[in-house]
KOLVO-153204 format. One record per residue (C-alpha): residue number from 1; residue in one letter; chain; x, z, y. Coordinates in pm, whole numbers. Each point is the difference from the previous one (the first is absolute). Layout:
BEGIN
+-----+------+-----+--------+--------+--------+
| seq | type | mol |      X |      Z |      Y |
+-----+------+-----+--------+--------+--------+
| NUM |    A |   A |      X |      Z |      Y |
...
+-----+------+-----+--------+--------+--------+
//
This chain:
BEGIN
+-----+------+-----+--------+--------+--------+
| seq | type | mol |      X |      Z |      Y |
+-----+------+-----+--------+--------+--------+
|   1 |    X |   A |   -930 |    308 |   1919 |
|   2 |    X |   A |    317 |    -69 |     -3 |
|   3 |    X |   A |     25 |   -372 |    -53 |
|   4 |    X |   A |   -191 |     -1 |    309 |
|   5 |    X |   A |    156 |   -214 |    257 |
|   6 |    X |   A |    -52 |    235 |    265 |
|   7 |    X |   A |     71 |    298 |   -189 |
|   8 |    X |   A |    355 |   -176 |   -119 |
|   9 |    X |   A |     78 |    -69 |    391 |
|  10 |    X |   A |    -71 |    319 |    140 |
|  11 |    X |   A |    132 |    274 |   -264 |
|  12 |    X |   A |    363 |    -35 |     57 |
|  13 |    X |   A |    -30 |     29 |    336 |
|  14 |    X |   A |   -216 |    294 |     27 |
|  15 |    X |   A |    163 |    390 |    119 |
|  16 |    X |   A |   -256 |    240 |    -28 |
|  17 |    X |   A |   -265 |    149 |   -178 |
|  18 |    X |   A |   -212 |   -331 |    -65 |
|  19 |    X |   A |   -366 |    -89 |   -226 |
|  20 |    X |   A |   -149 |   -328 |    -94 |
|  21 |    X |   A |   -366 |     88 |     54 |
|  22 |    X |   A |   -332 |   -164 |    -24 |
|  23 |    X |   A |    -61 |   -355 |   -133 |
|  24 |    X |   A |    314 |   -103 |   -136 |
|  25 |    X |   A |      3 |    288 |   -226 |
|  26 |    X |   A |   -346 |     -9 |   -115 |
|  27 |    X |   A |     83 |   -364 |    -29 |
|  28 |    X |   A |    290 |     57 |   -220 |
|  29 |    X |   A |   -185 |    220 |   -229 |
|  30 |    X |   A |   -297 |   -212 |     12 |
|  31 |    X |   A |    223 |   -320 |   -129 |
|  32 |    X |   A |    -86 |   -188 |    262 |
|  33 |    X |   A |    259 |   -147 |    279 |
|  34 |    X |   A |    -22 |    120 |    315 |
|  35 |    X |   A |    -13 |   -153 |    365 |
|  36 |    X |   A |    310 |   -104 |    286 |
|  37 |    X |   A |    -54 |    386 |    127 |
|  38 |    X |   A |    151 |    350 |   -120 |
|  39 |    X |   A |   -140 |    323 |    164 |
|  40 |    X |   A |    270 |    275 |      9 |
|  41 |    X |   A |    -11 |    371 |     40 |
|  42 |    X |   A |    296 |    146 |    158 |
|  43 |    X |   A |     32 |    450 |    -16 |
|  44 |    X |   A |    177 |    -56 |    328 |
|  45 |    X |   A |    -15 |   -215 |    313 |
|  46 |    X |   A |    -98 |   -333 |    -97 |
|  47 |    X |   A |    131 |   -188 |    315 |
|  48 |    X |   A |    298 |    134 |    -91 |
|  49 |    X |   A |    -14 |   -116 |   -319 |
|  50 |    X |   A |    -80 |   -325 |     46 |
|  51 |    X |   A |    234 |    -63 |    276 |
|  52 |    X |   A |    279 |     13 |   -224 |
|  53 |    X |   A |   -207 |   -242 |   -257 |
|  54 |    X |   A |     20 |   -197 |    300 |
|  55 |    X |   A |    359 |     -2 |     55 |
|  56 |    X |   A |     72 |    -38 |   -314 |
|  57 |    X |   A |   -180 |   -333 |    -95 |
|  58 |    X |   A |     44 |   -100 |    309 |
|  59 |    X |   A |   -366 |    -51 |    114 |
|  60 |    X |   A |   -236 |    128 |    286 |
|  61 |    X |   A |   -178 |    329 |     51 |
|  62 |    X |   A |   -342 |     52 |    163 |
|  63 |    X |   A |    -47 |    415 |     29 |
|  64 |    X |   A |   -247 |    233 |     72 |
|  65 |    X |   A |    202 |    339 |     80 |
|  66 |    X |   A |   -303 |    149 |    110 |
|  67 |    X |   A |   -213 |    -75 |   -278 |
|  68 |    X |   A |    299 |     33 |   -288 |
|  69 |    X |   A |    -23 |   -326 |    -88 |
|  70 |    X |   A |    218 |   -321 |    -46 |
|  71 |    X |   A |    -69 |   -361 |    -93 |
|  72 |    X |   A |    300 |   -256 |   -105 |
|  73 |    X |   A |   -102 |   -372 |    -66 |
|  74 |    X |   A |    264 |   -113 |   -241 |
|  75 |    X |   A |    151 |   -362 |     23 |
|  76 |    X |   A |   -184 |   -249 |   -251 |
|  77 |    X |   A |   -313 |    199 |    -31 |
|  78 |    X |   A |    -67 |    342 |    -93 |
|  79 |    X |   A |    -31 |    339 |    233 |
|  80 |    X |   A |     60 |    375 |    -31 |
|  81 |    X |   A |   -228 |    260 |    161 |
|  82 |    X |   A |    143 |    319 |     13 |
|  83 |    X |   A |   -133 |    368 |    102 |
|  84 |    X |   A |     87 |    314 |    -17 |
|  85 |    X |   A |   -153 |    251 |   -188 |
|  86 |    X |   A |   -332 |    125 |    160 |
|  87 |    X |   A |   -299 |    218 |    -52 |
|  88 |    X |   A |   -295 |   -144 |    144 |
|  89 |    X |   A |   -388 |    149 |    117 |
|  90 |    X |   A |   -314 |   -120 |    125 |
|  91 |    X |   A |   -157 |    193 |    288 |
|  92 |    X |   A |   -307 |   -148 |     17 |
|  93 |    X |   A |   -158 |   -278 |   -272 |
|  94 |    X |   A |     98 |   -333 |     46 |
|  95 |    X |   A |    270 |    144 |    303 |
|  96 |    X |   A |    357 |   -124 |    -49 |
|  97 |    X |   A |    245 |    270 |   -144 |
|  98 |    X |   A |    185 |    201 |    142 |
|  99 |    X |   A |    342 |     38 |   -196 |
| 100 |    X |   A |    281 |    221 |    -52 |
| 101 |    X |   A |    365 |      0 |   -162 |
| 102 |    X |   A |    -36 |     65 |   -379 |
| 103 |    X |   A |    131 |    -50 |   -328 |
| 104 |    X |   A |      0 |   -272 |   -288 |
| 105 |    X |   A |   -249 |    199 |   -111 |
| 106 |    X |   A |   -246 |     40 |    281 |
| 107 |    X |   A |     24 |   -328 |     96 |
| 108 |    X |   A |   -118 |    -89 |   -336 |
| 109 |    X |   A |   -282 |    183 |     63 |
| 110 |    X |   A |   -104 |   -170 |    273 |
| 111 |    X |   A |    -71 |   -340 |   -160 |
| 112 |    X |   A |   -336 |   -146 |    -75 |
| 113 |    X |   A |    -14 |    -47 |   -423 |
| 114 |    X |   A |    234 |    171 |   -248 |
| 115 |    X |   A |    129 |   -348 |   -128 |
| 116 |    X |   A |    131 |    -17 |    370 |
| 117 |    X |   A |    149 |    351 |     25 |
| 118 |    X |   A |    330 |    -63 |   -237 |
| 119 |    X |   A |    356 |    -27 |    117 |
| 120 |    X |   A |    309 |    -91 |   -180 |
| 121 |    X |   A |    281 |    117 |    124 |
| 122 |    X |   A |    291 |   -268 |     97 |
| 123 |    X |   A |    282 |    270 |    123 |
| 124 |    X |   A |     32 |    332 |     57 |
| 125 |    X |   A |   -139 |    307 |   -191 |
| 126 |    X |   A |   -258 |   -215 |   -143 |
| 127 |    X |   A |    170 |   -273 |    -84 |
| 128 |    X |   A |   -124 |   -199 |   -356 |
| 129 |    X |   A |   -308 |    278 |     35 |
| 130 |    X |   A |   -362 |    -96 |    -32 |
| 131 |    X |   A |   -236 |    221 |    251 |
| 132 |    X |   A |   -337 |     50 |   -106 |
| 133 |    X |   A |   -124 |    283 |     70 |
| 134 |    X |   A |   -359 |   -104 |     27 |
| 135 |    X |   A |    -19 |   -188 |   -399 |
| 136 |    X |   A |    -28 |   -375 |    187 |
| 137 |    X |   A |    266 |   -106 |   -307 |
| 138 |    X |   A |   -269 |    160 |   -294 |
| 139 |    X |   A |   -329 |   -158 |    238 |
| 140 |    X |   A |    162 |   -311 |     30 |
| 141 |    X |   A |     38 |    -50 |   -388 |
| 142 |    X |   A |   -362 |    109 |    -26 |
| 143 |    X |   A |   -123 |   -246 |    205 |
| 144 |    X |   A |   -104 |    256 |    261 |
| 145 |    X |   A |     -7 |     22 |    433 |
| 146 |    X |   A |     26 |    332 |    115 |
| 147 |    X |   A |    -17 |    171 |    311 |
| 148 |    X |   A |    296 |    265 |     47 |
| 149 |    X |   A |   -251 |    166 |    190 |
| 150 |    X |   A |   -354 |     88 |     -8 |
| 151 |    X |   A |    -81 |    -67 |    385 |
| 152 |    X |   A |    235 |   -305 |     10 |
| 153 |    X |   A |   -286 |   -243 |     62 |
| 154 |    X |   A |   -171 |    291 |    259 |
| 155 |    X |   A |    357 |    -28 |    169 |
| 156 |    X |   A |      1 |   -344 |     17 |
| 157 |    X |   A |   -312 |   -214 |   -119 |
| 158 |    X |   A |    190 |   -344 |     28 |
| 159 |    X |   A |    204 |    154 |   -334 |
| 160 |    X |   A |   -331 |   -102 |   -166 |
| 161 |    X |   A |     41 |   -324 |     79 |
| 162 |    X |   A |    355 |     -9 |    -66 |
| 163 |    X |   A |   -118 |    173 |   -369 |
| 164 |    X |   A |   -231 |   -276 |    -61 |
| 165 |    X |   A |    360 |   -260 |     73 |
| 166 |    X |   A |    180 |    197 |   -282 |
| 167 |    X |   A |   -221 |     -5 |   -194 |
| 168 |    X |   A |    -75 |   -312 |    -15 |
| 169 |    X |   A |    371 |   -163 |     17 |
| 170 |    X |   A |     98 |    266 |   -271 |
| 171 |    X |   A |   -308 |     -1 |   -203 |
| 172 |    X |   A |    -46 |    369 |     12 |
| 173 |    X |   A |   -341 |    203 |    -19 |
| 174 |    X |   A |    -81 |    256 |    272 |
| 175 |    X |   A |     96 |    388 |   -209 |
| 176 |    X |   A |   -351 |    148 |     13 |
| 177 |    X |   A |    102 |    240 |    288 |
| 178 |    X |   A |    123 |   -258 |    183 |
| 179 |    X |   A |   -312 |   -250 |    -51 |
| 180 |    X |   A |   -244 |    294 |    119 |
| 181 |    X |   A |    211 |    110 |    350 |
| 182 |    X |   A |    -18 |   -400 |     52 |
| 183 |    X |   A |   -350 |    -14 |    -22 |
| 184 |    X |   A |   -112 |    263 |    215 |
| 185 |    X |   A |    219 |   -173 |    277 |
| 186 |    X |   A |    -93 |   -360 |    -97 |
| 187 |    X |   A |   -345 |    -12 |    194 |
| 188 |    X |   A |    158 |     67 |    346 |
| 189 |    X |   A |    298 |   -188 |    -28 |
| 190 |    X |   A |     18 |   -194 |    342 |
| 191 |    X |   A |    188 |   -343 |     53 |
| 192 |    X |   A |     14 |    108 |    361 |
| 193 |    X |   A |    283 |    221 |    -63 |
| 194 |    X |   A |    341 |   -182 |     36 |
| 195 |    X |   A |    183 |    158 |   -334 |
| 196 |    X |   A |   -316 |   -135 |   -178 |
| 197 |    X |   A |    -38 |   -295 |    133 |
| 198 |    X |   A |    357 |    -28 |    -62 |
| 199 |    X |   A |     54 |     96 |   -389 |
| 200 |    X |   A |   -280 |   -270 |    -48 |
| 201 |    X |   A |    219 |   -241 |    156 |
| 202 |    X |   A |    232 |     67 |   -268 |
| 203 |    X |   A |   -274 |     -9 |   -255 |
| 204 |    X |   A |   -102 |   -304 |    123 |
| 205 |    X |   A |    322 |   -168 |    -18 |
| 206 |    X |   A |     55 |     76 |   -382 |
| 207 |    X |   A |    -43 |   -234 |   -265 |
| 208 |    X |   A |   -269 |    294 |   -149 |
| 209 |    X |   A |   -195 |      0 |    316 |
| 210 |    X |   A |   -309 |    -30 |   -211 |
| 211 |    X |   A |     78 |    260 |   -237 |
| 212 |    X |   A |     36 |    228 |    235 |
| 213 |    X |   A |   -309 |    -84 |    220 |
| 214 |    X |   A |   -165 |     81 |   -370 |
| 215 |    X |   A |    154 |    336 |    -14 |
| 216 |    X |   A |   -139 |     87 |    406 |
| 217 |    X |   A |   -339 |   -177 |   -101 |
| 218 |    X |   A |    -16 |    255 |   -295 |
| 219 |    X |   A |     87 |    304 |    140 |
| 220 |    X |   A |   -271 |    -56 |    291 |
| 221 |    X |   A |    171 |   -141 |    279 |
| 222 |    X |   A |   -284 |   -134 |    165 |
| 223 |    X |   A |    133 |   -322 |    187 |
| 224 |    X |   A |    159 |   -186 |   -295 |
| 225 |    X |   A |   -237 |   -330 |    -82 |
| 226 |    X |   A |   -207 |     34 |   -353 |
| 227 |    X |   A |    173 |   -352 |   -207 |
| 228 |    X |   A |    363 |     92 |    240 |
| 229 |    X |   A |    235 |   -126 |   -270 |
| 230 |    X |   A |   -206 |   -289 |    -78 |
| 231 |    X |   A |     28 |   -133 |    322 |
| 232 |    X |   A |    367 |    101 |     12 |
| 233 |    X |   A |     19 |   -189 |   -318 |
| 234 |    X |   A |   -161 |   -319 |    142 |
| 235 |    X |   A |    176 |     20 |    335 |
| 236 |    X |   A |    347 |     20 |   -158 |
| 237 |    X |   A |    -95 |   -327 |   -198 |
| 238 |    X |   A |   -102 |   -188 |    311 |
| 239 |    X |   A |    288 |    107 |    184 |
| 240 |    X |   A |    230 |   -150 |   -289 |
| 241 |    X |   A |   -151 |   -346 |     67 |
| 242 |    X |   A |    331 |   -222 |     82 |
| 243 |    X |   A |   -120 |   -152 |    309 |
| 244 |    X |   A |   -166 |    417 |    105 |
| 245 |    X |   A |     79 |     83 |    378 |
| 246 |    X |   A |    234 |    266 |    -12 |
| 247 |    X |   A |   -204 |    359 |    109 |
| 248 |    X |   A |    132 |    331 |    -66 |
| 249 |    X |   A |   -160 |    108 |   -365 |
| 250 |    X |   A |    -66 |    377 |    112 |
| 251 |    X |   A |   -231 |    -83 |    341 |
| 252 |    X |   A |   -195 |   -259 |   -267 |
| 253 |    X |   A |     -2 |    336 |   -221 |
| 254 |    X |   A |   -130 |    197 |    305 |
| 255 |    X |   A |   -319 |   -227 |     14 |
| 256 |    X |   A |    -65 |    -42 |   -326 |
| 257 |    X |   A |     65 |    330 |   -146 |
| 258 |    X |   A |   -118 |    251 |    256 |
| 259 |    X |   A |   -328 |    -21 |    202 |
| 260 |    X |   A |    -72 |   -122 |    374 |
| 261 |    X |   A |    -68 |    313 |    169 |
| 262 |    X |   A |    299 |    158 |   -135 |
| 263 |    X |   A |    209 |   -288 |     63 |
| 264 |    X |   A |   -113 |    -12 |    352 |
| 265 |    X |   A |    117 |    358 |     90 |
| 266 |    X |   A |    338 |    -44 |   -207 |
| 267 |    X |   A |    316 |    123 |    157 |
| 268 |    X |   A |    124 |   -325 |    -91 |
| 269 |    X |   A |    126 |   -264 |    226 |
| 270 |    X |   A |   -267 |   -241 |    167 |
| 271 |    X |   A |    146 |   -291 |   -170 |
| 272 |    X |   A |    -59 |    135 |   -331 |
| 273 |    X |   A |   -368 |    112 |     93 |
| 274 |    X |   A |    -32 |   -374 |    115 |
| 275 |    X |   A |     91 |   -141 |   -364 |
| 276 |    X |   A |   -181 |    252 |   -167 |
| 277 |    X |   A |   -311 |   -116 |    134 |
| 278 |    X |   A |     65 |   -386 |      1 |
| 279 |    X |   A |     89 |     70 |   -359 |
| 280 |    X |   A |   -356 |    180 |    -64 |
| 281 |    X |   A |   -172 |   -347 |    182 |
| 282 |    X |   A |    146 |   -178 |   -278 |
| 283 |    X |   A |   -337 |     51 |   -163 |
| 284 |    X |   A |   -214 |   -168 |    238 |
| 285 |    X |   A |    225 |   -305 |     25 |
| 286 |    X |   A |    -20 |    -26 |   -356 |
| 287 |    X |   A |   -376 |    -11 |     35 |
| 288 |    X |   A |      1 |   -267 |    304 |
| 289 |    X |   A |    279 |   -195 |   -179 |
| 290 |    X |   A |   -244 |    -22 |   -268 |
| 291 |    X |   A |   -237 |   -206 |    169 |
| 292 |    X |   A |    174 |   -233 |    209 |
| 293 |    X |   A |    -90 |   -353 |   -125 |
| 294 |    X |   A |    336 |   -213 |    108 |
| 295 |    X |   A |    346 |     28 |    -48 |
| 296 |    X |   A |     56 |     -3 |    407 |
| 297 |    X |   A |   -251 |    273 |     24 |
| 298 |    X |   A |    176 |    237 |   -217 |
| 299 |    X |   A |    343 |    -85 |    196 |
| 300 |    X |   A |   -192 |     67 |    320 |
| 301 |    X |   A |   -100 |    313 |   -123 |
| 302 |    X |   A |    350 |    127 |   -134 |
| 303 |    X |   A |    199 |   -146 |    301 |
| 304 |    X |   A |   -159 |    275 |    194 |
| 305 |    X |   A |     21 |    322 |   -245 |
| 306 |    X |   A |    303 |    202 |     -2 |
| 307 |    X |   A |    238 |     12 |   -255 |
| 308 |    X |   A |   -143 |    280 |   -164 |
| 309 |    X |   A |   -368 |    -87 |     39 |
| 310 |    X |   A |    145 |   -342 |   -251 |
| 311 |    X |   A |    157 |    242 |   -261 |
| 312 |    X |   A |   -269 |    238 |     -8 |
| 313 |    X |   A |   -279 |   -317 |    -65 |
| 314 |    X |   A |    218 |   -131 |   -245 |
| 315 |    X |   A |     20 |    317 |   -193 |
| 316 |    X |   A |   -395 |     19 |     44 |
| 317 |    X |   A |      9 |   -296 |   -170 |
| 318 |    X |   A |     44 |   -271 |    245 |
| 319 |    X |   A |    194 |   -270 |   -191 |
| 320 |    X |   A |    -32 |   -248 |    306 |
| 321 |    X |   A |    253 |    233 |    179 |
| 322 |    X |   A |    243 |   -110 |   -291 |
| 323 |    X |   A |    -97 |   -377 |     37 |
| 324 |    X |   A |     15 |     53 |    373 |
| 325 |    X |   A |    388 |    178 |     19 |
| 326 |    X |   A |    110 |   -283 |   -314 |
| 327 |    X |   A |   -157 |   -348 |    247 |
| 328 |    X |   A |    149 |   -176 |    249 |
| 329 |    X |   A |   -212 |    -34 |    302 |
| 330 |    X |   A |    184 |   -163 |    248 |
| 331 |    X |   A |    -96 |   -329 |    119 |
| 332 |    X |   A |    255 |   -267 |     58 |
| 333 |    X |   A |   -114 |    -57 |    316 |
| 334 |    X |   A |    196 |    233 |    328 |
| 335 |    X |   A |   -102 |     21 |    333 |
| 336 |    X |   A |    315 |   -223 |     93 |
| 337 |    X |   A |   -207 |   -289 |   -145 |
| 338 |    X |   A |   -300 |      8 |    139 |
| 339 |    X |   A |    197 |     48 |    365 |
| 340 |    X |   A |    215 |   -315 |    -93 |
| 341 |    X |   A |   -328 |   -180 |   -129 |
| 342 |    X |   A |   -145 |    121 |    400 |
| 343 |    X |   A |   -177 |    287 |     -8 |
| 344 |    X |   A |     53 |    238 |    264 |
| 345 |    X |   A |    155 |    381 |    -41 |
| 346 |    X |   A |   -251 |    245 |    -48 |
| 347 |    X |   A |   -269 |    126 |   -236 |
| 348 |    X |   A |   -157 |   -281 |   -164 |
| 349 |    X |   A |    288 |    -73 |   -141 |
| 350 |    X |   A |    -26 |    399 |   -174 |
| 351 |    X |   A |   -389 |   -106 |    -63 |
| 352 |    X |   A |    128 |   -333 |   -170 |
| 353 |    X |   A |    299 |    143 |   -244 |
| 354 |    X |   A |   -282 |    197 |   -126 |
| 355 |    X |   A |   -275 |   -213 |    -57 |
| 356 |    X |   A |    348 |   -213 |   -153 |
| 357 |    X |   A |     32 |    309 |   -241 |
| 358 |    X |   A |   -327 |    114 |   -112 |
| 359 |    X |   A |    -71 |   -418 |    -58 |
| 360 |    X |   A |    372 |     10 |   -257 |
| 361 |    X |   A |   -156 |    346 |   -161 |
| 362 |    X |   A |   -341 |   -125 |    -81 |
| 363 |    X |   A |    168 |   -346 |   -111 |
| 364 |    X |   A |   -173 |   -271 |    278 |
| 365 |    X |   A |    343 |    -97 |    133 |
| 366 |    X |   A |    364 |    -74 |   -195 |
| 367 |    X |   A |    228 |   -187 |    165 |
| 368 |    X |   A |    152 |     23 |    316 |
| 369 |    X |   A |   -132 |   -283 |    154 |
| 370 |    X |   A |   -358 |    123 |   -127 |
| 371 |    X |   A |    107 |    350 |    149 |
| 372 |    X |   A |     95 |   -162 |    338 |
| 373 |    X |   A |   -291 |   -184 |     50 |
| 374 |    X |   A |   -250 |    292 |    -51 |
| 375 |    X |   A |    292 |    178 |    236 |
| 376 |    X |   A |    -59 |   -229 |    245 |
| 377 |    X |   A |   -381 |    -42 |     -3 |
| 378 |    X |   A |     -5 |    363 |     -1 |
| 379 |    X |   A |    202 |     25 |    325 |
| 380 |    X |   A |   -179 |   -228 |    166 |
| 381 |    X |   A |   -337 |     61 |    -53 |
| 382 |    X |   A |     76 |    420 |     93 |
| 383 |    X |   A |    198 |   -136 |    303 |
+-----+------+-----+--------+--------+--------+
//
């Protein structure tokens, strides 16, 4: 913890009663290094607090008075989120809380899994201190992910999803208390709810997407695809292709790992919805790729499928989408020389490019004069 960089930045310049809580101390304990981010817990007024951070380093503020809450983005990379301590409760299932000023302590209550609800204190009363007042230290060396509380995923059902995250980028097994609350929630968790939708986001973003689509899948979430981290598996290899489009990982994710119906209801962004779904036609352009006779057939067909659709065949096994991204399919004959060689502006000269390219695919023309001379006879006969 403290050779972290964030933690070496911030500490002499803290004034009150301050905690390092959440990931980078399970991190720390875990081994393992920790992101650009550092969640602080302040027994006190955290806009306060961080306002003289500010000053001090010399960077920007963005606070939340209202909510207790601060955020500092620190020059080359790295930010701070501070709060101050808070209890928190959930009027209704689902609702968002309501909270309340609080202590270290209480505020450590409030978190989702006890490997999340530890604190070291950086200055103050606490200071040099390890806080774990729920055992996350003792589960976290036994391989274990436990709720602090028995209701948590009642509270909130997207903590299941966020359990299945942890579990998966921490390689920790559900405690048996823990597994059974998740699994009498798992059957009506609903994409349509935004801090769902949301924590899958993150899921999906994560190297261990599949992993954790495995852990939903086996507690009985009913919208994760049977073979999910197969396809994961297959799409990730595609997408590594050097000459791949570029398409954000997790929306390929979306299609392949959770099913249409749920995708379509998502609280996800339309765009994502879009490549989930191109991703999942993948399939059936594998299966139409596999039957096209010429070389200019199969670039007709992939000239017109969306990025995604051409990952998703080639991780259906498609290898023509590999050939296809790898050739070079541009004729040597241009517009400009079929207008210097006469031929009027306008769309034969389109029609006659691409009778000029599917000719060059499928090998009946080479050179440019042979390309012109189709070009031209192609012009003129759909003038």
């Amino acid at each position: 913890m403290a050779a972290h960089p964030l933690v070496e930045r911030v500490t002499p310049v803290l004034s009150g009663d301050v905690s390092a809580v959440g990931g980078v101390v399970r991190d720390a304990l875990a081994g393992l290094s920790h992101g650009p981010d550092l969640d602080l817990v302040v027994e006190g007024d955290a806009v306060a607090e961080a306002a003289g951070i500010a000053r001090a380093l010399g960077v920007r503020v963005v606070a939340h008075p209202r909510f207790g809450t601060a955020h500092i983005e620190l020059p080359h990379g790295g930010h701070v989120d501070l709060v101050s301590a808070r209890t928190e409760t959930y009027a209704t299932p689902g609702a968002l809380p309501t909270v309340g000023p609080g202590t270290l302590l209480d505020d450590l209550a409030r978190r989702d899994f006890t490997v999340n609800a530890m604190a070291l204190g950086l200055r103050g009363a606490r200071a040099g201190e390890l806080v774990d007042p729920h055992g996350g230290a003792s589960d976290l060396a036994a391989g274990l992910l436990r709720a602090v509380r028995p209701d948590a995923f009642v509270e909130d059902p997207s903590r299941l999803v966020r359990a299945a995250r942890y579990a998966a980028r921490l390689d920790l097994a559900l405690a048996p208390e823990t597994e059974a609350a998740a699994r009498a929630v798992a059957p009506a968790l609903d994409l349509a709810s935004a801090r769902v939708a949301e924590e899958l986001r993150r899921v999906l973003d994560e190297d261990g997407a599949a992993g954790a689509l495995g852990v939903l899948r086996e507690l009985g979430v009913p919208w994760v695809r049977a073979g999910a981290a197969a396809a994961i598996a297959a799409l990730g290899g595609a997408a590594a292709h050097s000459a791949a489009p570029a398409v954000p990982a997790w929306a390929m994710r979306l299609g392949a790992g959770v099913d249409a119906d749920a995708v379509a209801v998502a609280a996800l962004p339309g765009w994502a919805r879009a490549i989930a779904a191109e991703t999942v036609a993948g399939a059936g352009l594998a299966g139409r790729l596999s039957h096209a006779a010429a070389p200019s057939e199969i670039d007709r067909i992939l000239r017109a499928a969306p990025p995604a659709t051409a990952i998703g065949a080639l991780a259906a096994g498609a290898d023509a989408v590999a050939g296809w991204w790898a050739s070079d399919r541009a004729p040597s004959v241009t517009g400009a020389d079929l207008v210097r060689a006469g031929v009027a502006p306008g769309p034969a000269i389109g029609r006659a490019l691409a009778e000029v390219r599917a000719a060059l695919l499928d090998g009946r023309v080479g050179s440019h004069d042979e390309q012109l001379a189709l070009a031209l006879r192609a012009a003129r006969e759909g003038a």
